[in-house]
DSSP file (Angstrom, degrees, kcal/mol; ACC not computed):
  #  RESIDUE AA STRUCTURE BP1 BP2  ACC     N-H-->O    O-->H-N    N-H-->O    O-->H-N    TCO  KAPPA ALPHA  PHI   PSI    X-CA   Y-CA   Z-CA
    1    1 A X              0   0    0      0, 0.0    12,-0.5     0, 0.0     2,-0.3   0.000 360.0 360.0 360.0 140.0  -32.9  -28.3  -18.1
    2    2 A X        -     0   0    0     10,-0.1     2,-0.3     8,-0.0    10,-0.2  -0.870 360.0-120.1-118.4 152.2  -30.3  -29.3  -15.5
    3    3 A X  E     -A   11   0A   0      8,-5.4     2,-0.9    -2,-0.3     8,-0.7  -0.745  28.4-128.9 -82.5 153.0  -29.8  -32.5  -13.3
    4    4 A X  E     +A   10   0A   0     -2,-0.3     6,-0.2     1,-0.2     3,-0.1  -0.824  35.1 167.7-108.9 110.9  -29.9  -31.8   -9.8
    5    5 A X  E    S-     0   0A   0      4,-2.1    73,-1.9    -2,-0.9     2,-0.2   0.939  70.3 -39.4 -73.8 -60.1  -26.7  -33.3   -7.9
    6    6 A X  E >  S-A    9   0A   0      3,-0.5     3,-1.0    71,-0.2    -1,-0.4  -0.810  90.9 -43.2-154.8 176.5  -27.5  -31.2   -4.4
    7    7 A X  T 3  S-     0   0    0     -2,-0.2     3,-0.0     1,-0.2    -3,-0.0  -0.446 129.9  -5.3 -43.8 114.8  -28.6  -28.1   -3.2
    8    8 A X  T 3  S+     0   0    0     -2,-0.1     2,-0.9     1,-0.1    -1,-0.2   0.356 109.7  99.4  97.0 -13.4  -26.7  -25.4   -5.4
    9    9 A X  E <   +A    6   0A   0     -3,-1.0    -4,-2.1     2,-0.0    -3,-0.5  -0.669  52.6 179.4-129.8  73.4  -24.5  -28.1   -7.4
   10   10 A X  E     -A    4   0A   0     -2,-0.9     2,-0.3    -6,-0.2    -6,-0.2  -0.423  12.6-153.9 -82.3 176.2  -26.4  -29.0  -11.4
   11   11 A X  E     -A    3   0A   0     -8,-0.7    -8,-5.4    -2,-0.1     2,-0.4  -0.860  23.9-110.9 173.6 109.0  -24.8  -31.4  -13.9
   12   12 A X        -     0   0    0     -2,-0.3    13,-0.9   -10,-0.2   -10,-0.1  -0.622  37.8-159.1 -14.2  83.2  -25.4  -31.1  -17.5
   13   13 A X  E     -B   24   0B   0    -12,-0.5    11,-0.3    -2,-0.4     2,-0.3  -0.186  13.7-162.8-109.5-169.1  -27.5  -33.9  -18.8
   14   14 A X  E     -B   23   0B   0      9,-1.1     9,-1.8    10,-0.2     2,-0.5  -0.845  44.5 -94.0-162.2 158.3  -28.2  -35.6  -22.5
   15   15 A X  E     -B   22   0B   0     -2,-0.3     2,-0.3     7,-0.2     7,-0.2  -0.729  45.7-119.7 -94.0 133.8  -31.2  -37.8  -23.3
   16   16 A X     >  -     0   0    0      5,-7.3     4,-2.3    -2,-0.5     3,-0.1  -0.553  13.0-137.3 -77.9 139.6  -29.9  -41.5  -22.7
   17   17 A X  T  4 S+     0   0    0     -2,-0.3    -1,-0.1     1,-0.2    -2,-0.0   0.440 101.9  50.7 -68.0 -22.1  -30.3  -43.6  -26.1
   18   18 A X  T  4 S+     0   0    0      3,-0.1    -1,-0.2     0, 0.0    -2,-0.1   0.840 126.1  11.9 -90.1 -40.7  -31.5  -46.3  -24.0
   19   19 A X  T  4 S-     0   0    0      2,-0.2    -2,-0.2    -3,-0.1     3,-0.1   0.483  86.2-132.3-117.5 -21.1  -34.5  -45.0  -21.6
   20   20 A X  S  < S+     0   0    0     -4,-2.3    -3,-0.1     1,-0.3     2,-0.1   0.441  70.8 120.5  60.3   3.8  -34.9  -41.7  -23.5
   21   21 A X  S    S-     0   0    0     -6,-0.1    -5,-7.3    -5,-0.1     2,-0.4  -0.371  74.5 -90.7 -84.5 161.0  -34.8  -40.0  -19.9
   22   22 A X  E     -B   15   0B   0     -7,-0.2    -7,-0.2    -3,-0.1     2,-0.2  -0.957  42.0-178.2-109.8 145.8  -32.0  -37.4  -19.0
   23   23 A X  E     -B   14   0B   0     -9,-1.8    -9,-1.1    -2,-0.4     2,-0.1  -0.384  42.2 -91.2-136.0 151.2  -28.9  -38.6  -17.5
   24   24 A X  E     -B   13   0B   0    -11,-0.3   -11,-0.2    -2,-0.2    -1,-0.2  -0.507  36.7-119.2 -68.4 154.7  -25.9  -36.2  -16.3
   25   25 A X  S    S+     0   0    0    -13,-0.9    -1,-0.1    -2,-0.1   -12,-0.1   0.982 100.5  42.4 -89.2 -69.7  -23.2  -35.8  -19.6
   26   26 A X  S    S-     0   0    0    -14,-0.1     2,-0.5     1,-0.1    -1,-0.1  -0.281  95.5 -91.8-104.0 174.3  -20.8  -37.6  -16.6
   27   27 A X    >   -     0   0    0     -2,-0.1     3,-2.5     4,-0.1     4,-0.3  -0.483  33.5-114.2 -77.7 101.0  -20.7  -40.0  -14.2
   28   28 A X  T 3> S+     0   0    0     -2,-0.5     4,-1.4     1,-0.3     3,-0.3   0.081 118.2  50.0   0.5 -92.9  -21.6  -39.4  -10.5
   29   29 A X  H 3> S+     0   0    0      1,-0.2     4,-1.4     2,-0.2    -1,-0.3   0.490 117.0  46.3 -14.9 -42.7  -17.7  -40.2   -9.2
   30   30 A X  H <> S+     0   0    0     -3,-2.5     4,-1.3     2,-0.1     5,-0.4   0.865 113.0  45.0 -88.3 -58.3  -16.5  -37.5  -12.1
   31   31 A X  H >> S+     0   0    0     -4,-0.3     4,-2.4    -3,-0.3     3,-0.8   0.988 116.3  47.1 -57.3 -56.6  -19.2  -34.7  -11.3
   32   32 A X  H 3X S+     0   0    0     -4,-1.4     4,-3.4     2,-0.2     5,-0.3   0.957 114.7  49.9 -18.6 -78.4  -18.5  -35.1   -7.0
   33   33 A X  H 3< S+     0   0    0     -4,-1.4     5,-0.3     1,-0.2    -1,-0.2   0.739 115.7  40.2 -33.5 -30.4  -14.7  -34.9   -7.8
   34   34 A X  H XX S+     0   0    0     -4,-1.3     4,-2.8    -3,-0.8     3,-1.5   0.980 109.9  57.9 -86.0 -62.5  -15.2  -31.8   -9.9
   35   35 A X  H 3<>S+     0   0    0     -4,-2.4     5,-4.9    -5,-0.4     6,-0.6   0.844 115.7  43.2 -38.0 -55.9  -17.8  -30.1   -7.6
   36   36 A X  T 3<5S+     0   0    0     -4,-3.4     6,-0.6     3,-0.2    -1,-0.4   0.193 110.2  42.5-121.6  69.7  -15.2  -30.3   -5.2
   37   37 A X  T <45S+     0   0    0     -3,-1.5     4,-0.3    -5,-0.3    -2,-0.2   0.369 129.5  24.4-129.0 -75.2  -12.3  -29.6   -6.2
   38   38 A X  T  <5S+     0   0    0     -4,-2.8    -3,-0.2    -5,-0.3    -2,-0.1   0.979 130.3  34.8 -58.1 -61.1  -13.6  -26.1   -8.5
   39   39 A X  T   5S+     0   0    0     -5,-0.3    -3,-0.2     1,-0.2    -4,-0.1   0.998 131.9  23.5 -93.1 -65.4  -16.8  -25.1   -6.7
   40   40 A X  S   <S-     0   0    0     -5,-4.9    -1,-0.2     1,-0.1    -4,-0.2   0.782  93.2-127.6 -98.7   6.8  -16.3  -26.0   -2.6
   41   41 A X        +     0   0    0     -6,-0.6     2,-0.4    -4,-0.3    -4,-0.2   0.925  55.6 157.4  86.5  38.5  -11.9  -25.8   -2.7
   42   42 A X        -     0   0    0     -6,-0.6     2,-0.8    -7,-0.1    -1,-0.2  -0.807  42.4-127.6-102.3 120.7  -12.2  -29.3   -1.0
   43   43 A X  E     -C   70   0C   0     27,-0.8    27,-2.4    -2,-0.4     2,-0.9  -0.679  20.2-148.2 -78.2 122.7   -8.7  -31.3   -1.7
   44   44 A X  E     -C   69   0C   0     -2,-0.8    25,-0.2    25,-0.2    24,-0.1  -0.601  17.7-176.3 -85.0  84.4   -9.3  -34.7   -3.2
   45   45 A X  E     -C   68   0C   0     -2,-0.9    23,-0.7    23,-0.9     2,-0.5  -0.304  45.3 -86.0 -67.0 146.9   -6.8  -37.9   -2.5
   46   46 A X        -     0   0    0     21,-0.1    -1,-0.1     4,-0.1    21,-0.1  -0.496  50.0-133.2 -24.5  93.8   -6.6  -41.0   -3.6
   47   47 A X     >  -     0   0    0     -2,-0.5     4,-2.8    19,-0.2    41,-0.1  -0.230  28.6-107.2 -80.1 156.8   -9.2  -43.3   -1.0
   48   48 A X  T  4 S+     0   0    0      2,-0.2     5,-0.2    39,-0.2    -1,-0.1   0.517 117.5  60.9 -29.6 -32.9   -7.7  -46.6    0.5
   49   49 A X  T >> S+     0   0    0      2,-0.2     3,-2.5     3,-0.1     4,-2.4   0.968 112.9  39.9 -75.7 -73.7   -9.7  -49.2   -1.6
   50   50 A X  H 3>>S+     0   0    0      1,-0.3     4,-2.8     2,-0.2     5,-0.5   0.889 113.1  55.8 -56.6 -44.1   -7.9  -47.4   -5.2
   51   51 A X  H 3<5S+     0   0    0     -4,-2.8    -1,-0.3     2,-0.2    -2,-0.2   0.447 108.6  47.9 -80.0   6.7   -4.3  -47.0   -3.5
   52   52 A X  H <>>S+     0   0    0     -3,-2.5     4,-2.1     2,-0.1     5,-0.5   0.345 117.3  45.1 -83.1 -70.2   -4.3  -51.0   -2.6
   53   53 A X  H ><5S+     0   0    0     -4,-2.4     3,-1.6     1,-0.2    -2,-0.2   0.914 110.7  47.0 -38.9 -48.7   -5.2  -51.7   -6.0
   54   54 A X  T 3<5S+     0   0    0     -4,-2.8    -1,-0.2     1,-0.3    -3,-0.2   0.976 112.3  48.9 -79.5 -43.6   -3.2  -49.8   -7.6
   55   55 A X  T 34<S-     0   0    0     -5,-0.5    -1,-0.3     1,-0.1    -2,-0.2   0.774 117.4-106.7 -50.8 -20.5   -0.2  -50.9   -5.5
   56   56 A X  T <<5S+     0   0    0     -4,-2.1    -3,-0.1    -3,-1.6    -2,-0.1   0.450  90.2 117.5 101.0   4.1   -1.2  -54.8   -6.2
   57   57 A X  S   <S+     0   0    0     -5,-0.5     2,-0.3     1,-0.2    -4,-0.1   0.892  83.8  24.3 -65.5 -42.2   -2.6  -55.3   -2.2
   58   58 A X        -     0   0    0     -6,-0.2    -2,-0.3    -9,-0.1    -1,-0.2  -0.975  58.6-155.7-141.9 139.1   -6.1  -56.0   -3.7
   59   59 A X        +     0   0    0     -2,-0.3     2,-0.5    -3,-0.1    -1,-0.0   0.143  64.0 108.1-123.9  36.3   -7.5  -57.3   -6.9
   60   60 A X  S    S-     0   0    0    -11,-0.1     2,-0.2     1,-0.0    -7,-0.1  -0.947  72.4-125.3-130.6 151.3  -11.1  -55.5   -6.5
   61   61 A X        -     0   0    0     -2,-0.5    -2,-0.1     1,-0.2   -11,-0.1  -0.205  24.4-119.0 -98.1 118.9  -11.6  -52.8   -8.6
   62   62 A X        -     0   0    0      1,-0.2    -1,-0.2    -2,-0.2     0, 0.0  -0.250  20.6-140.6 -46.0 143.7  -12.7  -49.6   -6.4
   63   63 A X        -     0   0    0     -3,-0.1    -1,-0.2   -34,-0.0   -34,-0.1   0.193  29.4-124.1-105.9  19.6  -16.2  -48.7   -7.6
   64   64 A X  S    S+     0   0    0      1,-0.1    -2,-0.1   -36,-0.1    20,-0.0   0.272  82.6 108.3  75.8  11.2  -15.5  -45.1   -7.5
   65   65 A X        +     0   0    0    -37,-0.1    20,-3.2    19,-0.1     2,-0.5   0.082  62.7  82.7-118.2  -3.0  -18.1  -44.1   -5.3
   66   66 A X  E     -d   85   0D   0     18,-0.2     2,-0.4    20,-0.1   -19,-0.2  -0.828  61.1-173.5 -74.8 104.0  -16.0  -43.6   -2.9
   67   67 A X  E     -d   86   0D   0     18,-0.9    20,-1.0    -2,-0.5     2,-0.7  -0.805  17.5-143.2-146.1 115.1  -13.9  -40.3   -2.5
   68   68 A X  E     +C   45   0C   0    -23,-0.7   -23,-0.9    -2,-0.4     2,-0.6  -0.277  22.6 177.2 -67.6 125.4  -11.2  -39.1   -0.2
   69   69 A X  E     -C   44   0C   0     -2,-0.7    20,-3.6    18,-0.3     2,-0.6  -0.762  26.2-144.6-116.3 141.8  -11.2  -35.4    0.8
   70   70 A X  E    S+C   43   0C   0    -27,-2.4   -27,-0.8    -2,-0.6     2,-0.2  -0.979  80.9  35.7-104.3 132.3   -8.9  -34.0    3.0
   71   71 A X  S    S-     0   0    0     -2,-0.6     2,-0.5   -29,-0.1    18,-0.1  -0.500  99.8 -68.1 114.6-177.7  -11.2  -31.6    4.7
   72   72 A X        -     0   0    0     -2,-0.2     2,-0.5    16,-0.1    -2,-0.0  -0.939  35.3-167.4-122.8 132.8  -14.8  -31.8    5.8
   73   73 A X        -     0   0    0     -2,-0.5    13,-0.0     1,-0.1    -2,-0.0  -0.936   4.9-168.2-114.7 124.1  -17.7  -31.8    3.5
   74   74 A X        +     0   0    0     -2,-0.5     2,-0.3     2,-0.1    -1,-0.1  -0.020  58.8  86.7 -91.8  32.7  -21.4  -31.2    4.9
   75   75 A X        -     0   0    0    -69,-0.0     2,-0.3     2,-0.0    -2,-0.0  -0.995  64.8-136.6-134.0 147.0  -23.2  -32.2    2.0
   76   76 A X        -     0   0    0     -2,-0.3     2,-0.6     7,-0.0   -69,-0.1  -0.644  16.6-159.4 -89.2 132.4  -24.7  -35.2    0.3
   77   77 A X  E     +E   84   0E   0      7,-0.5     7,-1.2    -2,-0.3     2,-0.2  -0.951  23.6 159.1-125.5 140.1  -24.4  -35.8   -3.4
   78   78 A X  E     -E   83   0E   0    -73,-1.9     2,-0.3    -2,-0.6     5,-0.2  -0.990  22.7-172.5-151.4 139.3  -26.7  -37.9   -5.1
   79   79 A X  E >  S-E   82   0E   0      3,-1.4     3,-0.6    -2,-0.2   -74,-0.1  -0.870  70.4 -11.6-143.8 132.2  -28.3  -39.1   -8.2
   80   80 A X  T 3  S-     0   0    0     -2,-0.3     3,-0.1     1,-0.3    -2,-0.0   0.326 124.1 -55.2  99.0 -19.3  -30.8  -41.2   -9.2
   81   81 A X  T 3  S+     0   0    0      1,-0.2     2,-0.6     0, 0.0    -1,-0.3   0.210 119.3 108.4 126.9  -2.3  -31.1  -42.8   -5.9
   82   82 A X  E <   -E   79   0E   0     -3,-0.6    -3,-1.4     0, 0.0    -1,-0.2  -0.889  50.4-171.3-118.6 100.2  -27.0  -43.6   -6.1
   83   83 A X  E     -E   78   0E   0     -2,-0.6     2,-0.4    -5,-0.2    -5,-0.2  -0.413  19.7-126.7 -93.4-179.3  -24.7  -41.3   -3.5
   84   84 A X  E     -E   77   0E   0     -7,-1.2    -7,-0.5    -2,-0.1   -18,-0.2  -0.967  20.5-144.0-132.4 159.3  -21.2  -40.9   -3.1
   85   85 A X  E     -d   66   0D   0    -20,-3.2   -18,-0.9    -2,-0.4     2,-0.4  -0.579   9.5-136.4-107.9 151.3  -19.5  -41.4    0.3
   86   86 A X  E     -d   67   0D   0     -2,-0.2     2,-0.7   -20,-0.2   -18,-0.2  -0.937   6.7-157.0-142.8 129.3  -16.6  -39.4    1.6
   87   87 A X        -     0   0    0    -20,-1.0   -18,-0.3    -2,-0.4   -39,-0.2  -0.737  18.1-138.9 -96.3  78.2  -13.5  -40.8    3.4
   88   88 A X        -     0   0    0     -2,-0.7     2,-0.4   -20,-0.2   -18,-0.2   0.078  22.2-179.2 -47.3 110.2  -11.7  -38.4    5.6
   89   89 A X              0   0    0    -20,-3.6   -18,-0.1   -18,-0.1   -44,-0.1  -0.955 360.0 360.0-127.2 143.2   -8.0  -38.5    5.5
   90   90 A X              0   0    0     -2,-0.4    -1,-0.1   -20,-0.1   -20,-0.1   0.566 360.0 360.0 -77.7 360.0   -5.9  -36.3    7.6
């Protein structure tokens, strides 16, 4: 049994300890990142929100949901009802 991220794009799951349902082994933000980076050759930056934090500009904590690509991605990924968003930088 697989979780379904998008069309073409599965995630490992484990039965959650809490709900007994299956969950992906990792976390939406970590599966995206991965997806594109190996599988669609997509480069992945640092987004705006995490590069002010991390510099000391801002002291709220990027929720990770959020992902810069350089390049253009036509696809949604989503689980559970929870997507991830993509911030184009040139």
């Amino acid at each position: 049994m697989a979780t379904i991220l998008t069309q073409g794009l599965y995630a490992k799951p484990r039965r959650s300890s809490l709900t007994g349902k299956f969950i992906p082994v990792a976390s939406l933000p970590e599966l995206a990142e991965e997806a594109l980076v190996n599988k669609l050759k997509i480069k992945v930056v640092p987004s705006k929100a995490l590069e002010r934090y991390n510099s000391g500009e801002s002291t709220q904590v990027p929720t990770g949901r959020v992902i810069a690509v350089k390049g253009r991605v036509s696809r949604k990924m989503a689980y559970n009802g929870k997507s991830i968003k993509f911030e184009y930088v040139a």
